[in-house]
mmJSON file of the N, C-alpha and C atoms, coordinates in Angstrom:
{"data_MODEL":{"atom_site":{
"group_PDB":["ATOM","ATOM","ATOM","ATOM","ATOM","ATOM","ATOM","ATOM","ATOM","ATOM","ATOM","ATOM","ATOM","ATOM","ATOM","ATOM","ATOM","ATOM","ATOM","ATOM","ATOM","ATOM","ATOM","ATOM","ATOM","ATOM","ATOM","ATOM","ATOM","ATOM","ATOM","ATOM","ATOM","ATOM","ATOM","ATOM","ATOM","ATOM","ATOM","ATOM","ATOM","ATOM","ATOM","ATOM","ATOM","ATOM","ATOM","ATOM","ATOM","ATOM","ATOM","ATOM","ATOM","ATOM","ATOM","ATOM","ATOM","ATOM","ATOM","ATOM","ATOM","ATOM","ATOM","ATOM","ATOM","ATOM","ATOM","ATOM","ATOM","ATOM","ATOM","ATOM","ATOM","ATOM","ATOM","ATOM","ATOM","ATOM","ATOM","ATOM","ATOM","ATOM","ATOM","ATOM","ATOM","ATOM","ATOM","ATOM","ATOM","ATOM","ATOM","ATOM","ATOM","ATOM","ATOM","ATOM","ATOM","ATOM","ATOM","ATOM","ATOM","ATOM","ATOM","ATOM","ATOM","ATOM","ATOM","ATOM","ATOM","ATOM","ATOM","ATOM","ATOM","ATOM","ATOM","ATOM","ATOM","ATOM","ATOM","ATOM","ATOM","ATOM","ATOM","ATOM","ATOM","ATOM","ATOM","ATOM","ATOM","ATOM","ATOM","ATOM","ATOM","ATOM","ATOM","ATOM","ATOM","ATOM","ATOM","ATOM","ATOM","ATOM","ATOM","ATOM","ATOM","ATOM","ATOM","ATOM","ATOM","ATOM","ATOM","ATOM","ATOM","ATOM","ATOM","ATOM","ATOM","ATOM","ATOM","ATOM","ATOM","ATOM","ATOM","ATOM","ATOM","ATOM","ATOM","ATOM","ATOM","ATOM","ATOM","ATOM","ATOM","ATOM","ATOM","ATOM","ATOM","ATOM","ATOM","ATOM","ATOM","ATOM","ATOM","ATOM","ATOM","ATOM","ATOM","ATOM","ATOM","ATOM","ATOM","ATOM","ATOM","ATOM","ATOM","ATOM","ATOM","ATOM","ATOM","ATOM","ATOM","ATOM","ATOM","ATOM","ATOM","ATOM","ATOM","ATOM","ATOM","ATOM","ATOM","ATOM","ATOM","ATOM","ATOM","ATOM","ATOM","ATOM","ATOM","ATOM","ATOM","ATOM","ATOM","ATOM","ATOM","ATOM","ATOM","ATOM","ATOM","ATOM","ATOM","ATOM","ATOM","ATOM","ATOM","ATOM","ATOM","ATOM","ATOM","ATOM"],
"id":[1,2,3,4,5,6,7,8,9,10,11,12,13,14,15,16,17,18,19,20,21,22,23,24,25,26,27,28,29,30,31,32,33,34,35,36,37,38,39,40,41,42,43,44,45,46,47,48,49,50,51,52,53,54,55,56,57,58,59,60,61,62,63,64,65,66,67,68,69,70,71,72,73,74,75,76,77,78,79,80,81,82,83,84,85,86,87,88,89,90,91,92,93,94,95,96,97,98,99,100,101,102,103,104,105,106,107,108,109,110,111,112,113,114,115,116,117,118,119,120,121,122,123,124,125,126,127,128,129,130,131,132,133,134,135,136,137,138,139,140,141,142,143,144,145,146,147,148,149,150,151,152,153,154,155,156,157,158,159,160,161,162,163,164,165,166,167,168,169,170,171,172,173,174,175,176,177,178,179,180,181,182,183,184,185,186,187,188,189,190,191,192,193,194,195,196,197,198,199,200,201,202,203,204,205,206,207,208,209,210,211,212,213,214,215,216,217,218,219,220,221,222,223,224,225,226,227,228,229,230,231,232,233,234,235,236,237,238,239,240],
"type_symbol":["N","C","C","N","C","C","N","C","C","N","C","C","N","C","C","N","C","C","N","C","C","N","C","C","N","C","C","N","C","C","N","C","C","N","C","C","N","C","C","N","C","C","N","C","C","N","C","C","N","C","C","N","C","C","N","C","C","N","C","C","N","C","C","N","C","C","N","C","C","N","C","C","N","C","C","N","C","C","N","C","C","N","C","C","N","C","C","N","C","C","N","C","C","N","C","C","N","C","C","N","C","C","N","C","C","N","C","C","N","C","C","N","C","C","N","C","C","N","C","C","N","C","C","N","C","C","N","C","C","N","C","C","N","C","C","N","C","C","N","C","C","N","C","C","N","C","C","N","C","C","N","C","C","N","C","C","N","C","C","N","C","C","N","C","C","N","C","C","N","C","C","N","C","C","N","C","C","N","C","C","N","C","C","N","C","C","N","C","C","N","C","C","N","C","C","N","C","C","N","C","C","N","C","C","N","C","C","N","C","C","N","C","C","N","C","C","N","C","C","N","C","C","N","C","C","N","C","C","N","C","C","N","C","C","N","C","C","N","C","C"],
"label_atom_id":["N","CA","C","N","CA","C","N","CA","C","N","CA","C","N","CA","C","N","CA","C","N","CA","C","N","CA","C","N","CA","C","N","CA","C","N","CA","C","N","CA","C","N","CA","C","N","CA","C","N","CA","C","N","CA","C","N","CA","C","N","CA","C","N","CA","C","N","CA","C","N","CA","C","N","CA","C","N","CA","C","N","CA","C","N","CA","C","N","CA","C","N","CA","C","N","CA","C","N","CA","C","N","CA","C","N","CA","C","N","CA","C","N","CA","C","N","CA","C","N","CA","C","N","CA","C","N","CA","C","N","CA","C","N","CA","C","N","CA","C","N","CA","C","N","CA","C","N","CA","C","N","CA","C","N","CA","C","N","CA","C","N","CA","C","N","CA","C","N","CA","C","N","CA","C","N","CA","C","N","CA","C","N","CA","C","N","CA","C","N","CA","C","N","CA","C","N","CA","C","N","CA","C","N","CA","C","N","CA","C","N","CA","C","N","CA","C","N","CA","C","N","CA","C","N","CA","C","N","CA","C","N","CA","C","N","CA","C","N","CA","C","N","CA","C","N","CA","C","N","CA","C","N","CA","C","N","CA","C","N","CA","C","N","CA","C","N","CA","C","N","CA","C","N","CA","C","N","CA","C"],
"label_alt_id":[null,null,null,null,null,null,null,null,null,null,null,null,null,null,null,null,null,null,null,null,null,null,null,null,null,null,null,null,null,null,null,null,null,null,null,null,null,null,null,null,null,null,null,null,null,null,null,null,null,null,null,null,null,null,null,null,null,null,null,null,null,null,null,null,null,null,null,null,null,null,null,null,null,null,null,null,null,null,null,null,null,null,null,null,null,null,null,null,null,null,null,null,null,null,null,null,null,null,null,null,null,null,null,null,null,null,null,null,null,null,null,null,null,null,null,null,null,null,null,null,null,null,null,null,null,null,null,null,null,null,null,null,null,null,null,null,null,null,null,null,null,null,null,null,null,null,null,null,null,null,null,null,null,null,null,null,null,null,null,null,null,null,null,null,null,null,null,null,null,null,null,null,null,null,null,null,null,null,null,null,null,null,null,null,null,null,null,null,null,null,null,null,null,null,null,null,null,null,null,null,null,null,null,null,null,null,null,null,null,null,null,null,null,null,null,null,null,null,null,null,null,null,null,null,null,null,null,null,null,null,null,null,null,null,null,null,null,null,null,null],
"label_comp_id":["UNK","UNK","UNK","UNK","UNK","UNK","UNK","UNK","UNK","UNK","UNK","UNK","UNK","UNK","UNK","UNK","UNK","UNK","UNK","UNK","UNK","UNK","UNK","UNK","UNK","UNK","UNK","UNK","UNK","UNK","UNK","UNK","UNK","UNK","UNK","UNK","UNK","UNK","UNK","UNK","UNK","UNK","UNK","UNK","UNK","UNK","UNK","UNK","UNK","UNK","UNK","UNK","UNK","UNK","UNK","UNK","UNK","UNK","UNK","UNK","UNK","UNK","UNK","UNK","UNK","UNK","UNK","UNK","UNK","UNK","UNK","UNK","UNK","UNK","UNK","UNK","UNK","UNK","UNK","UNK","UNK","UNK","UNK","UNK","UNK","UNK","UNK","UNK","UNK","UNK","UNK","UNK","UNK","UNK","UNK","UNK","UNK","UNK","UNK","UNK","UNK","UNK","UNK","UNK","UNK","UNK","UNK","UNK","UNK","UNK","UNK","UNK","UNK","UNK","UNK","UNK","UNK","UNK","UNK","UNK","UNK","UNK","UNK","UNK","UNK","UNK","UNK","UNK","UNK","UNK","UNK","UNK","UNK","UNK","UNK","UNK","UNK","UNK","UNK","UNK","UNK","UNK","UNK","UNK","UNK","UNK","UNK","UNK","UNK","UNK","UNK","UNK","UNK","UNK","UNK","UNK","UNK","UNK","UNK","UNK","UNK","UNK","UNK","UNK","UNK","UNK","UNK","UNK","UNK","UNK","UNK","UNK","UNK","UNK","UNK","UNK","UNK","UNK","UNK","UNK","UNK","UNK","UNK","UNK","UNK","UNK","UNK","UNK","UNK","UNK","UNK","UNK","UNK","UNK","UNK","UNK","UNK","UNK","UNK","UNK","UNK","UNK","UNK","UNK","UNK","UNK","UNK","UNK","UNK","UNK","UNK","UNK","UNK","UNK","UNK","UNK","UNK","UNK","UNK","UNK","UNK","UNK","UNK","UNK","UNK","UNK","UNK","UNK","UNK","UNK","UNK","UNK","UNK","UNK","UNK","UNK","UNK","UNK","UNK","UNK"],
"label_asym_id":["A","A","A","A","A","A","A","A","A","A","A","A","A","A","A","A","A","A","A","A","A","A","A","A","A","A","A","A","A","A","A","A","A","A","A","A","A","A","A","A","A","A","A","A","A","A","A","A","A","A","A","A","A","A","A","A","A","A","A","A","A","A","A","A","A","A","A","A","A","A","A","A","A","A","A","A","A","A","A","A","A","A","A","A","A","A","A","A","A","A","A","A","A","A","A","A","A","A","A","A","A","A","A","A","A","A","A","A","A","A","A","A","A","A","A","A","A","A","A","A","A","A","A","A","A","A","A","A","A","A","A","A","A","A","A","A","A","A","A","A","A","A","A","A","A","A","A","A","A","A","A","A","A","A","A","A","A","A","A","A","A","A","A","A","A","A","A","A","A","A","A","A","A","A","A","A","A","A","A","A","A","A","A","A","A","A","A","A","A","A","A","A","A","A","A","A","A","A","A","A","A","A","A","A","A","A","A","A","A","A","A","A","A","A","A","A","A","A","A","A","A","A","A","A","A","A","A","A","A","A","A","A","A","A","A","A","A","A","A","A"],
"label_entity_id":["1","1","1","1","1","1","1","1","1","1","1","1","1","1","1","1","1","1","1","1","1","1","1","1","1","1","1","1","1","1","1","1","1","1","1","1","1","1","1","1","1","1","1","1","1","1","1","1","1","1","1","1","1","1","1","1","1","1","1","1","1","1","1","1","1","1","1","1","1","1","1","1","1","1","1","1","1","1","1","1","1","1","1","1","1","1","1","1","1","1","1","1","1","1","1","1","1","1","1","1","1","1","1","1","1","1","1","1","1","1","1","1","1","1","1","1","1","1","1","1","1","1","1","1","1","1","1","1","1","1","1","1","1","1","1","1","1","1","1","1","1","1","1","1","1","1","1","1","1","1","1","1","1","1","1","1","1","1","1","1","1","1","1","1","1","1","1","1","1","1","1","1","1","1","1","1","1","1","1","1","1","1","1","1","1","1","1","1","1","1","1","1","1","1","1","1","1","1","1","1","1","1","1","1","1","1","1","1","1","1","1","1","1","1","1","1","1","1","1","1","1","1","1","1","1","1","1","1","1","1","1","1","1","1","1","1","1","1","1","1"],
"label_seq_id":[1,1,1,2,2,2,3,3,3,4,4,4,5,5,5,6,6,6,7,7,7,8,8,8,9,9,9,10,10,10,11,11,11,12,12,12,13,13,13,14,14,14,15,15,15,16,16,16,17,17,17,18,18,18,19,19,19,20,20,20,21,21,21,22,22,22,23,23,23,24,24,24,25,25,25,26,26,26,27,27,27,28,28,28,29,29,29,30,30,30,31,31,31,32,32,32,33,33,33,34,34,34,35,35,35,36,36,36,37,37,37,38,38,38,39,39,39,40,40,40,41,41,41,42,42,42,43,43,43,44,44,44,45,45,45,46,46,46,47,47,47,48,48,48,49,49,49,50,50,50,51,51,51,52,52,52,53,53,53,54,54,54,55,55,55,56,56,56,57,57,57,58,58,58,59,59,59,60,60,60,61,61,61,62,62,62,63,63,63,64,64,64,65,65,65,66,66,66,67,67,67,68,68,68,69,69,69,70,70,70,71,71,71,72,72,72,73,73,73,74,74,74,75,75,75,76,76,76,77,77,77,78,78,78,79,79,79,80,80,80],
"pdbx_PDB_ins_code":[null,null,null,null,null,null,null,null,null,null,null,null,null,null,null,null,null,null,null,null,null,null,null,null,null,null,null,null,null,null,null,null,null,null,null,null,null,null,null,null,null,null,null,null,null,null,null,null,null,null,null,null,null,null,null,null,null,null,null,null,null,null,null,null,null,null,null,null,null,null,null,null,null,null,null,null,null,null,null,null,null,null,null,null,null,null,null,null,null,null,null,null,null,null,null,null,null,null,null,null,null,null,null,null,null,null,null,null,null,null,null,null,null,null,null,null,null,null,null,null,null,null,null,null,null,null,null,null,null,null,null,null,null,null,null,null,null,null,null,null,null,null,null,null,null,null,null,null,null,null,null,null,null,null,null,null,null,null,null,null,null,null,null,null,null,null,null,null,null,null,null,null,null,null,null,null,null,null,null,null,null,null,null,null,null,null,null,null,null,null,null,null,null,null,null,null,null,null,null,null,null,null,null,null,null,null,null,null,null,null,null,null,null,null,null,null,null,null,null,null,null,null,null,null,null,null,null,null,null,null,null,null,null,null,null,null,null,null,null,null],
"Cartn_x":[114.873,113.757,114.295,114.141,113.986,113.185,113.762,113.202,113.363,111.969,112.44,112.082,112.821,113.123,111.969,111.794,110.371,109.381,108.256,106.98,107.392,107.915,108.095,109.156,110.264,111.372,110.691,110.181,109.477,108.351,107.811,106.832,107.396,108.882,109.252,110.161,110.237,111.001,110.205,108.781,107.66,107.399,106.905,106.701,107.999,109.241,110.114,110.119,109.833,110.053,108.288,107.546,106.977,106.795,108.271,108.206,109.096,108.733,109.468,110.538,111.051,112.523,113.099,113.262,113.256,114.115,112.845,112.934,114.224,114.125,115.128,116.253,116.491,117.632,118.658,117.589,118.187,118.571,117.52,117.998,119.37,119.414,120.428,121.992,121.905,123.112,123.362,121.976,122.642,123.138,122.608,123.279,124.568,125.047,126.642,127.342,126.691,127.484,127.697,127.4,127.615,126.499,126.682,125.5,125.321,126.359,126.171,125.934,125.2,124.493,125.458,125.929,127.272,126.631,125.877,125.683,123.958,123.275,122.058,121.968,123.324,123.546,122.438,122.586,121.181,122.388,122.17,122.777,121.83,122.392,121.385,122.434,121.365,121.838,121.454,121.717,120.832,119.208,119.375,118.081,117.421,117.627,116.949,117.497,116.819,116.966,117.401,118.024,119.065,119.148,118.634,119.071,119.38,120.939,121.437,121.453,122.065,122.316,121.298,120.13,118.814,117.892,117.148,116.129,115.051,114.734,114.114,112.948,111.807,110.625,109.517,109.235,107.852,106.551,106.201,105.527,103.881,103.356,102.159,102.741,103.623,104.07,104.541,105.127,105.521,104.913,103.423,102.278,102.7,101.598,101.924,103.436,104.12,105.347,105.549,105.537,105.491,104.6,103.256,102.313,102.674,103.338,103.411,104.645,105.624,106.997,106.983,105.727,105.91,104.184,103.505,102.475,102.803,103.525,103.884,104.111,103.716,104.397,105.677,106.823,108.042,108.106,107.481,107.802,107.445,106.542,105.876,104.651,104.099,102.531,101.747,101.424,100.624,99.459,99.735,98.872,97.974,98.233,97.498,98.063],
"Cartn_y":[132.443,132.088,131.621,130.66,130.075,130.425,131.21,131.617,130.385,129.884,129.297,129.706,129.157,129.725,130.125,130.866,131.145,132.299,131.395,132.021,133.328,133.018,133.185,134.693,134.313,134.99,136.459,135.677,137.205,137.843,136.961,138.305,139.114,138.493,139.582,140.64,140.358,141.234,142.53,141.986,142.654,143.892,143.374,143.864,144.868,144.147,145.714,146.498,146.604,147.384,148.523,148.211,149.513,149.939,149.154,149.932,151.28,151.947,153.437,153.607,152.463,152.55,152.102,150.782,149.971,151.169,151.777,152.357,153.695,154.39,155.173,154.846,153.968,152.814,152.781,151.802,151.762,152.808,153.956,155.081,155.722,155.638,156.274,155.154,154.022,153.062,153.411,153.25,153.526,154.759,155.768,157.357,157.102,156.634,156.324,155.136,154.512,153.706,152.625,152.242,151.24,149.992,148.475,147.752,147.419,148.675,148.524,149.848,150.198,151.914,151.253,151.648,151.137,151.606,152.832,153.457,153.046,152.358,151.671,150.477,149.675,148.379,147.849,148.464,147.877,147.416,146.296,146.245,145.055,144.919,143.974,142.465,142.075,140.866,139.546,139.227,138.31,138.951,140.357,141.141,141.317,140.897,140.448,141.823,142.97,144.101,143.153,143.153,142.903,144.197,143.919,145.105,144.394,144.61,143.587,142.785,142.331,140.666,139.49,140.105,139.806,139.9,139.082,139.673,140.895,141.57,142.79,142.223,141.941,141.437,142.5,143.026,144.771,144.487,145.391,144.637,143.842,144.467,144.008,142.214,141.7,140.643,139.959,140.391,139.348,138.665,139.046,138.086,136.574,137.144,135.551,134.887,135.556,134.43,134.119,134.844,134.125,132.773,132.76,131.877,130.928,130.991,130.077,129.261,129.537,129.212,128.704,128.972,128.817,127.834,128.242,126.903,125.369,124.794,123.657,122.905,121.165,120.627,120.545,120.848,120.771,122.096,123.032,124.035,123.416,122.784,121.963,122.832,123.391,123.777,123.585,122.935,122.23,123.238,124.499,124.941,126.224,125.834,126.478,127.86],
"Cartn_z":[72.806,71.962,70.625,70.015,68.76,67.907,66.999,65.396,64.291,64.075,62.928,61.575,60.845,59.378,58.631,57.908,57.213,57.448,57.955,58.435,59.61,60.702,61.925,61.476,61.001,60.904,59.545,58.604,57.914,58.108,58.927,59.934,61.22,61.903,62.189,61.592,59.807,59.6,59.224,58.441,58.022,59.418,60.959,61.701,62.198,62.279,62.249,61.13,59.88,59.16,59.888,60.431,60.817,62.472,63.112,64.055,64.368,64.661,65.538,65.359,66.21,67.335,66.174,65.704,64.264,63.303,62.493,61.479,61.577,62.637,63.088,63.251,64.181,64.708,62.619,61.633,60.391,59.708,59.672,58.864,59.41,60.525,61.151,61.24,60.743,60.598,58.704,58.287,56.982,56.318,57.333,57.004,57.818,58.445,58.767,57.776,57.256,56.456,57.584,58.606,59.702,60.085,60.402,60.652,62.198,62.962,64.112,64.887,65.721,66.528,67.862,68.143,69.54,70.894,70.393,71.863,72.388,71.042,71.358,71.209,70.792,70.487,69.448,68.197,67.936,66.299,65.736,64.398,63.443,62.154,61.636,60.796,61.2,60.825,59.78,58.78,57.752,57.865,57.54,57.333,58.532,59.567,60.805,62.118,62.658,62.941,64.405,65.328,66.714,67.675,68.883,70.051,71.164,71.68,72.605,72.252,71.049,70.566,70.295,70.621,70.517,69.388,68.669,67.852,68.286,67.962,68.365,67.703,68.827,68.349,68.41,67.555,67.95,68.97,69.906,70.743,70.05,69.131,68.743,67.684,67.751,67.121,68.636,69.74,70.662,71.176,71.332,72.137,71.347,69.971,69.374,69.151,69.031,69.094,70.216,71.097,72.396,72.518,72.013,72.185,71.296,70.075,69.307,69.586,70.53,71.154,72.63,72.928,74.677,74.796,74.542,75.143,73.83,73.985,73.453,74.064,73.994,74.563,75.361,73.889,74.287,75.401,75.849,76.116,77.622,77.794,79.03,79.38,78.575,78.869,78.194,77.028,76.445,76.077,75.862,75.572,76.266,77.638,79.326,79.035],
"occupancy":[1.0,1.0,1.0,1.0,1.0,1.0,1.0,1.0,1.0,1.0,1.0,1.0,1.0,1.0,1.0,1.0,1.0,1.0,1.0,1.0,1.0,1.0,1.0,1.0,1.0,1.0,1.0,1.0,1.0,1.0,1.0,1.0,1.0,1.0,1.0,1.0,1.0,1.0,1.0,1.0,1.0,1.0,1.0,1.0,1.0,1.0,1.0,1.0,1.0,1.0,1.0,1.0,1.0,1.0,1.0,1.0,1.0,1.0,1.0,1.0,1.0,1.0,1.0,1.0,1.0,1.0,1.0,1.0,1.0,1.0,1.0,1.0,1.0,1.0,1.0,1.0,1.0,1.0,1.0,1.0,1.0,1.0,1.0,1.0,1.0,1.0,1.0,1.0,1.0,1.0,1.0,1.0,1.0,1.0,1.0,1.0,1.0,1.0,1.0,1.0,1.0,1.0,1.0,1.0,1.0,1.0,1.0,1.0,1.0,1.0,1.0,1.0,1.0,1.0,1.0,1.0,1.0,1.0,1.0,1.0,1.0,1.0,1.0,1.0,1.0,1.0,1.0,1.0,1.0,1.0,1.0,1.0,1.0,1.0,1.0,1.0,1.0,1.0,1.0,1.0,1.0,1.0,1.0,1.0,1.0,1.0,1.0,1.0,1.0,1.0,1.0,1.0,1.0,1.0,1.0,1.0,1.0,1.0,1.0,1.0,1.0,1.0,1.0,1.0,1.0,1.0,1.0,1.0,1.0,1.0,1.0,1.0,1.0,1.0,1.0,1.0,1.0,1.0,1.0,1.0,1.0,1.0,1.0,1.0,1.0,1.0,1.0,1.0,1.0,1.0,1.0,1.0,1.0,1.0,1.0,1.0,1.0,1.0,1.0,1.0,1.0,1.0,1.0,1.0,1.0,1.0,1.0,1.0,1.0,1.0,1.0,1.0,1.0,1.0,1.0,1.0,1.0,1.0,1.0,1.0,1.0,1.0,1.0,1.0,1.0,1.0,1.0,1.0,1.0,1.0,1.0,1.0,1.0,1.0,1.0,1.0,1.0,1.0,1.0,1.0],
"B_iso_or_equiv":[0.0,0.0,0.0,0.0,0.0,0.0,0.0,0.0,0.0,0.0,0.0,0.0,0.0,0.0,0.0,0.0,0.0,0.0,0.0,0.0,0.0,0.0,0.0,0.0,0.0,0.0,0.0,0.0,0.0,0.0,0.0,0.0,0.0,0.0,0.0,0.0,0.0,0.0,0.0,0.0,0.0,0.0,0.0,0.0,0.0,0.0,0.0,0.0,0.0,0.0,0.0,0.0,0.0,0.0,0.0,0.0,0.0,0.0,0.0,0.0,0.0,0.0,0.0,0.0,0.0,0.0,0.0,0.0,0.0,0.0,0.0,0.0,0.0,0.0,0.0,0.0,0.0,0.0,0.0,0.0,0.0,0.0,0.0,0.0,0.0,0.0,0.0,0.0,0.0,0.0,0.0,0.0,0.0,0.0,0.0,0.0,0.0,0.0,0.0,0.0,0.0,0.0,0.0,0.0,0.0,0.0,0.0,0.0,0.0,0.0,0.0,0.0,0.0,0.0,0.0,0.0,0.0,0.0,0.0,0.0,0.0,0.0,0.0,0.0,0.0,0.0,0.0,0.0,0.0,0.0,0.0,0.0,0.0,0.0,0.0,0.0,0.0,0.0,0.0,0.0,0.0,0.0,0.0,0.0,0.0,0.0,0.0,0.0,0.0,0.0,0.0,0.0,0.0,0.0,0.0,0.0,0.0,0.0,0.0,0.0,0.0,0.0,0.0,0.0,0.0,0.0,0.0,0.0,0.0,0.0,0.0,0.0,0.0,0.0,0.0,0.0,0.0,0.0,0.0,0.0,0.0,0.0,0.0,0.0,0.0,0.0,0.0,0.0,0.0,0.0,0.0,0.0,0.0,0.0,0.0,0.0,0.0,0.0,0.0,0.0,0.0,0.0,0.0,0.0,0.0,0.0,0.0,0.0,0.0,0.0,0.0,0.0,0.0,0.0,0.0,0.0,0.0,0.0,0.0,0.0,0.0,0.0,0.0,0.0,0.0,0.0,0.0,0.0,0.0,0.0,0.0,0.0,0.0,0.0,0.0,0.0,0.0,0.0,0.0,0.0],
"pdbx_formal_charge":[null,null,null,null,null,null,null,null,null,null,null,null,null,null,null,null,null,null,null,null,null,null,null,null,null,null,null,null,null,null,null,null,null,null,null,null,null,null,null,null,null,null,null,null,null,null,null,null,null,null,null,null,null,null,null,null,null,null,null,null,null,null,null,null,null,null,null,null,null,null,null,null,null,null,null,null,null,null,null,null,null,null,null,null,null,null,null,null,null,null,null,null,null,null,null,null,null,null,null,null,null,null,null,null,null,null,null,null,null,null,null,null,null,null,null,null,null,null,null,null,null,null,null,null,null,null,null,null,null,null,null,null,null,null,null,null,null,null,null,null,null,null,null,null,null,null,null,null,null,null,null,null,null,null,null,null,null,null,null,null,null,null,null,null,null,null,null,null,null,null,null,null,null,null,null,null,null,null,null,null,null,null,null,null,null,null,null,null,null,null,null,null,null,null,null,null,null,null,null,null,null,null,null,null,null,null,null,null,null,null,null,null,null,null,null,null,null,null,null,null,null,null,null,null,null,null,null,null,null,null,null,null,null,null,null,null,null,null,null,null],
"auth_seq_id":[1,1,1,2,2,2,3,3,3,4,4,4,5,5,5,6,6,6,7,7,7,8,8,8,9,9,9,10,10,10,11,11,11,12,12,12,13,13,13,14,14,14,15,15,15,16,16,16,17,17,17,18,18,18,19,19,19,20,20,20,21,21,21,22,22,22,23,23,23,24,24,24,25,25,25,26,26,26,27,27,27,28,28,28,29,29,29,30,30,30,31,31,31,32,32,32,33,33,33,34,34,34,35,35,35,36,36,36,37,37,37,38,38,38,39,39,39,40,40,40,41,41,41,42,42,42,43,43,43,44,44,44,45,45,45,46,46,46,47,47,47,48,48,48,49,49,49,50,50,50,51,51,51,52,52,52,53,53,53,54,54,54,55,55,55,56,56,56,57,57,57,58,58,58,59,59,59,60,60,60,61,61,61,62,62,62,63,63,63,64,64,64,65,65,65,66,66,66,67,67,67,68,68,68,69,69,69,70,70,70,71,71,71,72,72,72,73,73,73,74,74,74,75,75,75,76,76,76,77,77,77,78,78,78,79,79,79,80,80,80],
"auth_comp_id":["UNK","UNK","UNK","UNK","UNK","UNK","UNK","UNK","UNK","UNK","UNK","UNK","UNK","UNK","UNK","UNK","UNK","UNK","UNK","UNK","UNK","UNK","UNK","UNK","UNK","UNK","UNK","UNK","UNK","UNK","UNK","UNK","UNK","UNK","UNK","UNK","UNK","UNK","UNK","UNK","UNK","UNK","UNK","UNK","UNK","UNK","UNK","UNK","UNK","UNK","UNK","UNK","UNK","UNK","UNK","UNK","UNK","UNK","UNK","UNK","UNK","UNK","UNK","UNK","UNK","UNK","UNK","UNK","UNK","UNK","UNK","UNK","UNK","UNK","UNK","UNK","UNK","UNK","UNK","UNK","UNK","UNK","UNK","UNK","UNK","UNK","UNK","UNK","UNK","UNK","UNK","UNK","UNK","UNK","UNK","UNK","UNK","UNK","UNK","UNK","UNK","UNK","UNK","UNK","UNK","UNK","UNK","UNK","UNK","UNK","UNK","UNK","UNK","UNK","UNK","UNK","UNK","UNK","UNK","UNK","UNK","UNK","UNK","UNK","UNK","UNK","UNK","UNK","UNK","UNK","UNK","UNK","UNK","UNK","UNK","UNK","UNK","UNK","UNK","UNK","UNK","UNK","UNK","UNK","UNK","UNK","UNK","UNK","UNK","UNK","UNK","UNK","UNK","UNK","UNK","UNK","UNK","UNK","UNK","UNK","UNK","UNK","UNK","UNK","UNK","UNK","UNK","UNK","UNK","UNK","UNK","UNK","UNK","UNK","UNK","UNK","UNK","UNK","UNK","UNK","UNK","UNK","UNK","UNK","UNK","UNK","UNK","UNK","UNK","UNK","UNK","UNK","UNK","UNK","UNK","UNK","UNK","UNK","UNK","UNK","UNK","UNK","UNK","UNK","UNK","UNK","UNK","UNK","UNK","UNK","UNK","UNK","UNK","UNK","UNK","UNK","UNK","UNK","UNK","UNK","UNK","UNK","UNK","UNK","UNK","UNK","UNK","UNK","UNK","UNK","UNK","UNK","UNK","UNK","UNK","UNK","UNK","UNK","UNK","UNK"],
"auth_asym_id":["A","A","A","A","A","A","A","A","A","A","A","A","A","A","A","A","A","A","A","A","A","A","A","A","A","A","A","A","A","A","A","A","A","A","A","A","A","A","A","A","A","A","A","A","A","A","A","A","A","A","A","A","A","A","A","A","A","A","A","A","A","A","A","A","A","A","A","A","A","A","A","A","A","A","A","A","A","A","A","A","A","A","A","A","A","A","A","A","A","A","A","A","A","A","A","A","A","A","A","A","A","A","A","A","A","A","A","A","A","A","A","A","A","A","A","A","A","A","A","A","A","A","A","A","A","A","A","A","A","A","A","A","A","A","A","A","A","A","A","A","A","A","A","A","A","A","A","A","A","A","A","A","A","A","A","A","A","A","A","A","A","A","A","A","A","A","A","A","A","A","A","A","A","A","A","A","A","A","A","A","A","A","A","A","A","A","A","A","A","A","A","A","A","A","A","A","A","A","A","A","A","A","A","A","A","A","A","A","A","A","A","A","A","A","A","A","A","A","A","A","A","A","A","A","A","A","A","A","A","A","A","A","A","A","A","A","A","A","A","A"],
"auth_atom_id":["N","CA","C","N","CA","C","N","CA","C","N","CA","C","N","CA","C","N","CA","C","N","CA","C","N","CA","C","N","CA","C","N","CA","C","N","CA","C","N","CA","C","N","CA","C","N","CA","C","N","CA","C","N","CA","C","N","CA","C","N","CA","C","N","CA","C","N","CA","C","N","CA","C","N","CA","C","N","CA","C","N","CA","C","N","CA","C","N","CA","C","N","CA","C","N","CA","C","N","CA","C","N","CA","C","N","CA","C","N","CA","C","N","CA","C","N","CA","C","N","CA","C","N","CA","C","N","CA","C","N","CA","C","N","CA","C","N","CA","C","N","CA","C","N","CA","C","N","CA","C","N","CA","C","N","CA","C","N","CA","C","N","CA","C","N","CA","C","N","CA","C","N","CA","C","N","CA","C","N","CA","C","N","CA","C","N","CA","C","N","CA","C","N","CA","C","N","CA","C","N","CA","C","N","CA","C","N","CA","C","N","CA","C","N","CA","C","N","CA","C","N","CA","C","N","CA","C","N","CA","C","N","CA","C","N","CA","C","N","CA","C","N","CA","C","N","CA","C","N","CA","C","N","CA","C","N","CA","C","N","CA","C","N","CA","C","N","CA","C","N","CA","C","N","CA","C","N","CA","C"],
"pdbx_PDB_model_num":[1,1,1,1,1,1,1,1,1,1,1,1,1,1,1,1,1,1,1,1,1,1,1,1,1,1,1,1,1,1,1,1,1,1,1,1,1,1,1,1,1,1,1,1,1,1,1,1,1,1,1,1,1,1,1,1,1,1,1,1,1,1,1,1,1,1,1,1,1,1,1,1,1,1,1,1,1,1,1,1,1,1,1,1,1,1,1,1,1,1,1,1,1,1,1,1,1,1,1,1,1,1,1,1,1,1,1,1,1,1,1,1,1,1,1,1,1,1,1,1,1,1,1,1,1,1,1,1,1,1,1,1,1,1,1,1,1,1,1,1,1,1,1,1,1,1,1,1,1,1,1,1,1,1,1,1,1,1,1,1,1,1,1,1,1,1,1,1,1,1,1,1,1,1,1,1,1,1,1,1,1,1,1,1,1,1,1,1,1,1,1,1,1,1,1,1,1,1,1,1,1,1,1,1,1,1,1,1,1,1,1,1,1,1,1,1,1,1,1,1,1,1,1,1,1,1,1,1,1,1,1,1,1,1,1,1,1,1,1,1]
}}}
């Protein structure tokens, strides 16, 4: 999935800062002094919270990015 710059990228930073897994995951890298959890793979990156090398998208934010990334033209659904 493609994050683009801005809009997209600080509403998911907004939305991890109140999820669960998220918030724990950080407190617990910055009480080690570390930007990487090894055994949950979770680390951060240009502010941007990562699990499995992945952006960690919170589930009440994935619908719409999904929707705003996937019914597009370029995506080949136009919308459907």
């Amino acid at each position: 999935m493609i994050i683009e710059e801005g809009n997209s990228k600080e509403r998911i930073k907004r939305a991890q800062e109140g999820d669960e897994k998220v918030v724990k995951a950080v407190e617990e890298m910055k009480k080690a002094g570390i930007k990487t959890l090894k055994d949950e793979e979770w680390e951060i990156e240009d502010g941007i919270v990562m699990k499995e090398g992945k952006i960690y998208v919170p589930e009440e934010e994935l619908r719409e990015v999904i929707q705003l990334h996937h019914n597009t033209p370029v995506g080949g659904h136009g919308g459907r």
